[in-house]
C-alpha positions as CSV (number, residue, x, y, z in Angstrom):
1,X,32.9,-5.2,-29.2
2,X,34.9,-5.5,-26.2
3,X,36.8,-2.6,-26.4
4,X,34.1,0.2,-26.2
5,X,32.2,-1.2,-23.0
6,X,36.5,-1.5,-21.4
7,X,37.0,2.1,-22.6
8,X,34.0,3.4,-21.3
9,X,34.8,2.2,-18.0
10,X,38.7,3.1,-18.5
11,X,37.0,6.7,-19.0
12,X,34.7,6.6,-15.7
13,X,37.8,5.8,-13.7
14,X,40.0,8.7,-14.9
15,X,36.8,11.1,-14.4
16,X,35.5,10.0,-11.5
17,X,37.5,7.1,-9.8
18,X,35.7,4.1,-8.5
19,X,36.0,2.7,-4.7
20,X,34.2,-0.4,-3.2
21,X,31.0,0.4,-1.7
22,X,29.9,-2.5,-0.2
23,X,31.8,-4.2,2.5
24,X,31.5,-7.8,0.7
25,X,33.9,-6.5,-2.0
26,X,36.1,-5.6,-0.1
27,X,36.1,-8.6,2.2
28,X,36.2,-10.8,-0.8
29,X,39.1,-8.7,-2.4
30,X,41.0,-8.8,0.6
31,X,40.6,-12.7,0.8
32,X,42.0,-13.7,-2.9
33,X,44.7,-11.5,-2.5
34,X,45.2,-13.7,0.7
35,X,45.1,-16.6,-1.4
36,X,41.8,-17.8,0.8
37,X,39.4,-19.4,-1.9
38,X,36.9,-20.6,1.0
39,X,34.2,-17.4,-0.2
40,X,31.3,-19.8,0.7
41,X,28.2,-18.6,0.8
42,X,28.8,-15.6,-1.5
43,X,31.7,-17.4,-4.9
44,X,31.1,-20.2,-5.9
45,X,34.3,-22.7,-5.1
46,X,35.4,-23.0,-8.5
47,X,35.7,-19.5,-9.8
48,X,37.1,-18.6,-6.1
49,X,39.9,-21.9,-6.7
50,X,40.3,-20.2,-10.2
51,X,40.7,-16.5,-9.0
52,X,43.5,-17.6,-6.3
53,X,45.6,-19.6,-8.3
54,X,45.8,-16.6,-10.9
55,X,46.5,-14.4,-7.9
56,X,49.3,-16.6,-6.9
57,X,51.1,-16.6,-10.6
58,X,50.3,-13.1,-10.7
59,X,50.9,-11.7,-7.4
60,X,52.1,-8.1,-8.8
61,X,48.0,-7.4,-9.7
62,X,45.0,-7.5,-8.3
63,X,43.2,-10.0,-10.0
64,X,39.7,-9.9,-7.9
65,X,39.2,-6.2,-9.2
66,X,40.4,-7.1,-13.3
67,X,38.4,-10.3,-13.3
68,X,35.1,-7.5,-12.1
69,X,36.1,-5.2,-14.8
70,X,36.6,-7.6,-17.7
71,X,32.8,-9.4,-16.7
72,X,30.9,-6.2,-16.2
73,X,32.5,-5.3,-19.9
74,X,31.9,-8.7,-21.3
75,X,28.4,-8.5,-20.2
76,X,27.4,-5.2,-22.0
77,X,29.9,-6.4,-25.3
78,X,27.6,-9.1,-25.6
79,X,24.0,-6.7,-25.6
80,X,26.2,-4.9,-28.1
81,X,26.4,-7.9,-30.0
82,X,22.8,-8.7,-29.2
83,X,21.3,-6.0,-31.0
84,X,23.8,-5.6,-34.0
85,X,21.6,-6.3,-36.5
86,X,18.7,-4.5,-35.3
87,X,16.9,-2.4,-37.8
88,X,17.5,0.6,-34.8
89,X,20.8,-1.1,-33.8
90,X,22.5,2.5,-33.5
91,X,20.0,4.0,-30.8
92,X,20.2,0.3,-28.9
93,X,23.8,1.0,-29.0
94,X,23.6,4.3,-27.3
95,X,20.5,2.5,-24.6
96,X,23.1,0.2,-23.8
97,X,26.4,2.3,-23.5
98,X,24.3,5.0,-21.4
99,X,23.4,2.5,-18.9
100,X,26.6,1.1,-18.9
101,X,28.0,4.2,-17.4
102,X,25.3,4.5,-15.4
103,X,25.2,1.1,-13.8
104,X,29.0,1.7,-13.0
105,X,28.2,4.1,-9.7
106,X,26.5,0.1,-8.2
107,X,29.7,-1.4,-9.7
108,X,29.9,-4.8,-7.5
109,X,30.5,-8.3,-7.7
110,X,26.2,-8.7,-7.1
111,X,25.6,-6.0,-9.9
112,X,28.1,-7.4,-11.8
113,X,27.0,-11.4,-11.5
114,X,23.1,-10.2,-12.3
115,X,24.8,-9.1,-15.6
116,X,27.0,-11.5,-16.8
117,X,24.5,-14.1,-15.6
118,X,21.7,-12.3,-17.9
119,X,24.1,-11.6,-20.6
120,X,25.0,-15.5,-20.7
121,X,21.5,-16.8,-20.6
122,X,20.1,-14.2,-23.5
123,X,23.6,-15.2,-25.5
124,X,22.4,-18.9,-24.9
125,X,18.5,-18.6,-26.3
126,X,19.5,-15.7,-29.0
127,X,23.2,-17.2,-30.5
128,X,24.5,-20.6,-31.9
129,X,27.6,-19.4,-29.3
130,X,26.9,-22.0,-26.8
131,X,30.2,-22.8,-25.3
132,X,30.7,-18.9,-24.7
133,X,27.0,-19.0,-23.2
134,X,27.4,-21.8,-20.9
135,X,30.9,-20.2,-19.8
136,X,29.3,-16.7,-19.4
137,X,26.2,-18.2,-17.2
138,X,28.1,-20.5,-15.0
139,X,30.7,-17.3,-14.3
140,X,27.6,-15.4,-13.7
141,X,26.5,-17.9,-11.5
142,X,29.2,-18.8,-9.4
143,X,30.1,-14.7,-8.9
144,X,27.1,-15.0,-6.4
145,X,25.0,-17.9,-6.0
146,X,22.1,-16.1,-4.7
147,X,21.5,-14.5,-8.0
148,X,20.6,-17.6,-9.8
149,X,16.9,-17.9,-8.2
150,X,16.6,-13.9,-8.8
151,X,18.0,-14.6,-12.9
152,X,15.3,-17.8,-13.4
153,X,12.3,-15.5,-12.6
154,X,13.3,-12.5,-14.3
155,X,13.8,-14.5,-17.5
156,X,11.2,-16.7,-16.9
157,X,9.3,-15.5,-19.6
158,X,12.2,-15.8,-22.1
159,X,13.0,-19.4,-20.4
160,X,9.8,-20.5,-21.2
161,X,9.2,-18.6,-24.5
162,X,12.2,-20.6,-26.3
163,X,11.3,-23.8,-24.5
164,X,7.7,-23.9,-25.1
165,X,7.0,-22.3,-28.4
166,X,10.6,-22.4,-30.2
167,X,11.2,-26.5,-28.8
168,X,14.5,-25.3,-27.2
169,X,14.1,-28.0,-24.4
170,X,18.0,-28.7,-24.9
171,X,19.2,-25.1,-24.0
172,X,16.6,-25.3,-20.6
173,X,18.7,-28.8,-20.0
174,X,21.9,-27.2,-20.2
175,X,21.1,-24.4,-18.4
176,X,19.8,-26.9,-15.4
177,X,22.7,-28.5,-15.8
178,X,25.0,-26.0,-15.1
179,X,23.1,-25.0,-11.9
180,X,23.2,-28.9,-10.6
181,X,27.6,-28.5,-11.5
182,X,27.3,-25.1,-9.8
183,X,25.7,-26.5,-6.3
184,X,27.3,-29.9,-6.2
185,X,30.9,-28.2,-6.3
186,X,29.7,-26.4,-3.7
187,X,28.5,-29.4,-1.6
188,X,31.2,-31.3,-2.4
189,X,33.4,-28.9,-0.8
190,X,31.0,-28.4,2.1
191,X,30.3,-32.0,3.5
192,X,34.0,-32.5,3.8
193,X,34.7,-29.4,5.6
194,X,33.2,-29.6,9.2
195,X,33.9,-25.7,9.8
196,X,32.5,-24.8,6.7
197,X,29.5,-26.9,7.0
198,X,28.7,-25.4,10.3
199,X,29.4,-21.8,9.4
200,X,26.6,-21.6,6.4
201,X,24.7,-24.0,8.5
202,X,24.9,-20.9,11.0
203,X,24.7,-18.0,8.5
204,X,21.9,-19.4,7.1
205,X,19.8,-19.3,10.0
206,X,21.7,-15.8,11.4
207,X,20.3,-14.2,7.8
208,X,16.3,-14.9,9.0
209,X,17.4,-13.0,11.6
210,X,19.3,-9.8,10.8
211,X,17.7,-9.7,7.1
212,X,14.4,-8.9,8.7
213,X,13.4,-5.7,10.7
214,X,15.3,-5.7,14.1
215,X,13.6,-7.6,17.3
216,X,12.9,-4.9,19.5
217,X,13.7,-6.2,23.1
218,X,10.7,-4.8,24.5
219,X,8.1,-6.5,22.9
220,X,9.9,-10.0,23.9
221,X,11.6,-9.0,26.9
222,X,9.8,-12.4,28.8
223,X,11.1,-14.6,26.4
224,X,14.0,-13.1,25.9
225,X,14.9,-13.3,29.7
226,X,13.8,-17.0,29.7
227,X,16.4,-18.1,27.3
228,X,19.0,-15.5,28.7
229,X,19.3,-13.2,26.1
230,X,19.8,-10.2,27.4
231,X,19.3,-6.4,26.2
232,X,22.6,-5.6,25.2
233,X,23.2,-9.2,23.4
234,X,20.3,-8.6,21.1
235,X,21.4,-5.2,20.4
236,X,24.8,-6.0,19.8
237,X,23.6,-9.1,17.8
238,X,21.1,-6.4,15.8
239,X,23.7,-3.9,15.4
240,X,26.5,-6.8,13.3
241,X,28.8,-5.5,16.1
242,X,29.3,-8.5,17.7
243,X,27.8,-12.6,17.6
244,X,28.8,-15.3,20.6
245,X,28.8,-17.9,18.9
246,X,27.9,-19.7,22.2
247,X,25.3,-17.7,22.9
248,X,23.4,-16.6,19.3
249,X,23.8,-20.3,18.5
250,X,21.7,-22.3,15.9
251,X,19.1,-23.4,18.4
252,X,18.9,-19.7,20.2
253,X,18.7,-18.3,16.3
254,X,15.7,-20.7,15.5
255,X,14.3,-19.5,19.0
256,X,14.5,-16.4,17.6
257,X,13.4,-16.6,14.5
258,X,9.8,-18.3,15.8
259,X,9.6,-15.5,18.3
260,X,8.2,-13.1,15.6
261,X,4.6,-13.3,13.6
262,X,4.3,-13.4,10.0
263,X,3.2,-10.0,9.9
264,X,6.4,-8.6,11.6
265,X,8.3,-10.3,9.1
266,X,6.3,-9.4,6.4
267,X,4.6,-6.3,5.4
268,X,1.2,-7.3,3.5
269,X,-0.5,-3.5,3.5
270,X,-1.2,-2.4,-0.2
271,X,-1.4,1.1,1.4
272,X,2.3,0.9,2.4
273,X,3.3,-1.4,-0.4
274,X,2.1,1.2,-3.0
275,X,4.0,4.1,-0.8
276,X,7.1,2.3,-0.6
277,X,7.2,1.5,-4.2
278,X,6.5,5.6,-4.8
279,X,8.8,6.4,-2.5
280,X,12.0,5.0,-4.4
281,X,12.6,7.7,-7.6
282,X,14.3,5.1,-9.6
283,X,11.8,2.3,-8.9
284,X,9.1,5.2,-9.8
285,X,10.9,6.1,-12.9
286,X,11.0,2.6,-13.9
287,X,7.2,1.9,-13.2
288,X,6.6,5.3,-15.7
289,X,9.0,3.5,-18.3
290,X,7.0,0.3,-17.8
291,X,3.6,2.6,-18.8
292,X,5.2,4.1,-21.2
293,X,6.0,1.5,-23.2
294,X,2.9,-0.4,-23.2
295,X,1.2,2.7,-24.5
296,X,3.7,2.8,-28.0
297,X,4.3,-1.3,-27.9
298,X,1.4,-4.1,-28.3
299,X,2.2,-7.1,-26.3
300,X,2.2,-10.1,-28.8
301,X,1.6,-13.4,-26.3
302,X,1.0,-14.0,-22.4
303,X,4.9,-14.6,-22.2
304,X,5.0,-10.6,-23.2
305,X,2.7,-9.9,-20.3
306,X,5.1,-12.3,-17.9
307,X,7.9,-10.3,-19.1
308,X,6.9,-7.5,-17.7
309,X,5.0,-8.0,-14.7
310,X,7.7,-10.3,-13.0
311,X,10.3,-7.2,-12.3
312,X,7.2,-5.5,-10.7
313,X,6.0,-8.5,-8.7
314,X,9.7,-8.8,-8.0
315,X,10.1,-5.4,-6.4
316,X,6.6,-5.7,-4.3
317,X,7.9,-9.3,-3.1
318,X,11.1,-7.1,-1.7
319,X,8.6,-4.6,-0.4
320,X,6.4,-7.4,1.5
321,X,9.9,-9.2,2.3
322,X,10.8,-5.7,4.0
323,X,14.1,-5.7,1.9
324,X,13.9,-3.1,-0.3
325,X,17.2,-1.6,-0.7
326,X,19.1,-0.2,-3.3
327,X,21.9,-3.1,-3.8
328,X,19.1,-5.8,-4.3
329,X,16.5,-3.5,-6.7
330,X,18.8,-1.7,-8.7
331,X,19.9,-5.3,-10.6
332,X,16.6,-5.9,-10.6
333,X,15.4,-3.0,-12.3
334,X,18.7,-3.1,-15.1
335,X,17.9,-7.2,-15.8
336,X,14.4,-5.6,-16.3
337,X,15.0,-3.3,-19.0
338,X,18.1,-4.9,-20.6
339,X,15.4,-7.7,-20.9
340,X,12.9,-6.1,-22.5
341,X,15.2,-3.9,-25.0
342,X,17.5,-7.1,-26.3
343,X,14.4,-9.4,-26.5
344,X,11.9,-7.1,-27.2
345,X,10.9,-8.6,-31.3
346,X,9.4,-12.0,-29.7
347,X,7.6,-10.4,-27.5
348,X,6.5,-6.8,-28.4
349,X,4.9,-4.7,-31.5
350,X,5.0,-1.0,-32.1
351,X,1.5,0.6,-32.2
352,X,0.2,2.7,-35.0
353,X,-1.2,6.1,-33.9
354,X,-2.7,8.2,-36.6
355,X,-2.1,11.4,-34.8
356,X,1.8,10.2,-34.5
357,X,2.2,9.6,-38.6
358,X,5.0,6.8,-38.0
359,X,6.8,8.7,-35.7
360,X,6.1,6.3,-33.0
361,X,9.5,4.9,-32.5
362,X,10.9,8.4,-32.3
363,X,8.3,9.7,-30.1
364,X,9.4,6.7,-27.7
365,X,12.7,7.4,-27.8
366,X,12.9,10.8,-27.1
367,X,10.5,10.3,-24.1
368,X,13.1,7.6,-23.1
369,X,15.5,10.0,-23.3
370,X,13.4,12.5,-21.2
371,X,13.5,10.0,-18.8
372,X,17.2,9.1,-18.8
373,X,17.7,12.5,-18.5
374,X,15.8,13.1,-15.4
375,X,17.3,10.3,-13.5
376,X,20.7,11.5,-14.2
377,X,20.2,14.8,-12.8
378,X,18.4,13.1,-10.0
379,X,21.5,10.6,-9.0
380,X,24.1,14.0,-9.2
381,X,22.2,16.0,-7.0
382,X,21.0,13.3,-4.8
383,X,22.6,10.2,-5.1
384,X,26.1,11.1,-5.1
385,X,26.4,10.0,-9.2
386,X,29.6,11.2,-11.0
387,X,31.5,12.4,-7.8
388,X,35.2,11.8,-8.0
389,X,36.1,9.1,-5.0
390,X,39.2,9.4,-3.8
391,X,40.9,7.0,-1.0
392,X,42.5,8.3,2.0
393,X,44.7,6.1,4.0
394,X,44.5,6.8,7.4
395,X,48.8,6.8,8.1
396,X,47.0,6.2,12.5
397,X,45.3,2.9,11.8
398,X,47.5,2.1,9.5
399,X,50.9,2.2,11.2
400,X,48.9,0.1,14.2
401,X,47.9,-3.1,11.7
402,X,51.5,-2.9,11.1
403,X,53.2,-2.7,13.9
404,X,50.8,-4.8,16.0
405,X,50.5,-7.8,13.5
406,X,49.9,-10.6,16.4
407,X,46.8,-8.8,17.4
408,X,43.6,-8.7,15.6
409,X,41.9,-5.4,15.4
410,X,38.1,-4.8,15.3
411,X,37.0,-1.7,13.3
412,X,34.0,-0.2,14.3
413,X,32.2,1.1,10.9
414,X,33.3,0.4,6.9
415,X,35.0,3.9,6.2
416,X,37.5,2.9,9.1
417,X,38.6,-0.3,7.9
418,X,38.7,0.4,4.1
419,X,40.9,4.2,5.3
420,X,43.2,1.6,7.5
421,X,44.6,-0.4,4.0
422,X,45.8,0.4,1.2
423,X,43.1,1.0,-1.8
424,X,42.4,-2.7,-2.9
425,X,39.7,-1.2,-5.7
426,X,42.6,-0.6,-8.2
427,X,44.7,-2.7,-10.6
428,X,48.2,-2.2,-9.1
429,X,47.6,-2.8,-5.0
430,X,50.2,-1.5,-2.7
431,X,50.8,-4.9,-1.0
432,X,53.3,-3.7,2.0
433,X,50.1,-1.3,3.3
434,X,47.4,-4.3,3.1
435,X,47.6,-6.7,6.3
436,X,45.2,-9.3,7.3
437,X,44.9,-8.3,11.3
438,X,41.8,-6.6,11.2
439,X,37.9,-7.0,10.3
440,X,34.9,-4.8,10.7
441,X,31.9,-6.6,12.9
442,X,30.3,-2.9,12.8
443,X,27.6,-1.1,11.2
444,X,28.7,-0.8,8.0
């Protein structure tokens, strides 16, 4: 079943082409080919070890951008094999496949870990195929740590359905276990690396900061002053143009951070919450698919209920967190319904409707359809979906990372560093136009 999900996205390339569209993939991408494994806080040390020395034996391709296409296919081969012997296995199939090519326009190494990670846990609690399972998950995983808290509640239903009421408790143990191996190879690495140490130390406390709404000088222009920040260091700071360490350091973060309220941080209006939920069309969408399907399915047992609600508490928590953006509730939104459609039968009943005659499933899926079909001409005419991408070098910027490679050149902005290499989202990387003299501090 690995073919058709790698064909599928064989096809998408030759129609459409596919470039990075987030800066970490790109960063990351440009790092393995480097042979630098150090990804810390986004890979996990082991896969990032593994990755490089594959990139070293095979230096002619890019292994980064292979190893991303051969998860996101592996994920959807095993919903494929998920539903196989479903009595409506043939309109799963086509659920599945449909968001496959759909989910491809958010193809990155977040998307892609939320999938494998949910495809591994689902293979663990619905297969005998444990090995593959606790493979898959700690892949999944290790792709990008921060998915794993975002994975436990989304499938905390299903966690504590098979724990609970099937007496799974050994599958939860492994599953902790891998999480313990997962962060201890990580601190292992960390507590004897100074540098490191420091850095995430210093990330960690730089993310309160920039992942929240920007500190507007103004309002904190006296305390600002007292600690000597001034007006063009905050906006700078704001801005990811540029960070002194000597200046934006640990303590002055943590100054920072406790200069703000709660409710600047957070955003606890139901008014606003409500319009910020409505204001996303495929957050919207999903909320009507949500409705729609409690109205044709019967939810068996409270875990049915927690199934459900968690994606939607999820989403509000990003709304109150002031994070909603579309690379952190997309994966939400797929691990939602992937969720529900591959464990659906523990948790769910079709309704009877006399008026329907047993056309119930039918009626649901055409409606589904409806839906699907909406949202795709939504993402072509607004969001850019199945528009061919096509890399141009810039020969300018290009011709100075070459020439110049003692210095170290700051790009202002992601189009110009990505336009100043060679294309590194492709199998078959054109090495001698790819040099490590420049970085991007800018607002990407």
């Amino acid at each position: 079943m690995l073919i058709l999900p790698i064909l599928i996205v064989y096809l998408y390339r030759i129609n459409y082409n596919y470039l990075y569209h987030a800066v970490d993939d790109v960063a990351i991408n440009y790092s393995i080919l480097n042979g630098e494994y150090m990804l810390l806080p986004y890979i996990g040390i082991v896969l990032s070890y593994l990755l490089v020395i594959i990139q070293s034996i095979i230096p002619a391709i890019n292994i980064y951008f292979i190893f991303l296409i051969v998860a996101y296919s592996l994920s959807f081969s095993i919903f494929l094999y998920l539903v196989k012997e479903h009595k409506n296995k043939y309109a799963l199939f086509s659920v599945i496949l449909i968001l496959e090519i759909l989910i491809l326009k958010y193809f990155t190494y977040s998307v892609v870990a939320y999938l494998l990670s949910l495809a591994g846990v689902l293979l663990l609690y619905k297969n005998k195929h444990t090995l593959l399972s606790y493979v898959v998950i700690f892949v999944g995983f290790s792709l990008r740590i921060q998915v794993i808290t975002s994975i436990l509640i989304l499938l905390i239903a299903i966690i504590l359905y098979e724990t609970i009421v099937k007496k799974e408790k050994r599958k939860v143990f492994s599953l902790a276990l891998i999480i313990i191996a997962i962060f201890l190879s990580n601190k292992m690495v960390t507590t004897s690396n100074q540098t490191v140490s420091e850095y995430l130390s210093w990330n960690d406390k730089s993310t309160q900061i920039r992942d929240y709404p920007a500190i507007n000088y103004e309002d904190y222009v006296k305390q600002l002053q007292e600690i000597n920040i001034s007006q063009n260091d905050l906006d700078t700071y704001n801005s990811w143009i540029f960070a002194e360490k000597n200046v934006f350091n640990e303590n002055m973060l943590s100054n920072l951070d406790n200069m703000r309220s709660i409710s600047e941080k957070y955003n606890f209006s139901i008014r606003e919450t409500a319009l910020e939920l409505f204001s996303s069309e495929l957050i919207k969408v999903f909320i009507y698919f949500v409705i729609l399907f409690l109205i044709f399915f019967r939810v068996k047992n409270r875990y049915g209920y927690l199934l459900i609600l968690t994606p939607i508490l999820s989403l509000i928590a990003l709304v109150i967190r002031q994070r909603l953006v579309e690379r952190v509730y997309i994966p939400i939104i797929c691990v939602a319904i992937l969720a529900i459609i591959l464990s659906g039968e523990d948790f769910f009943e079709r309704k009877r409707y006399k008026i329907l005659k047993n056309t119930e499933g039918i009626s649901f899926g055409i409606l589904c359809f409806l839906f699907l079909s909406y949202i795709i001409s939504f993402g072509k005419n607004n969001l850019y979906w199945f528009t061919y991408q096509k890399h141009q070098l810039n020969p300018e910027y290009n011709n100075v990372l070459k020439n110049n490679k003692e210095n170290l050149y700051i790009f202002l902005g992601y189009s110009n560093i990505i336009n100043s290499q060679a294309n590194v989202s492709k199998v078959f990387v054109d090495r001698n136009n790819l040099f490590s003299n420049s970085t991007t501090l800018g607002t990407w």
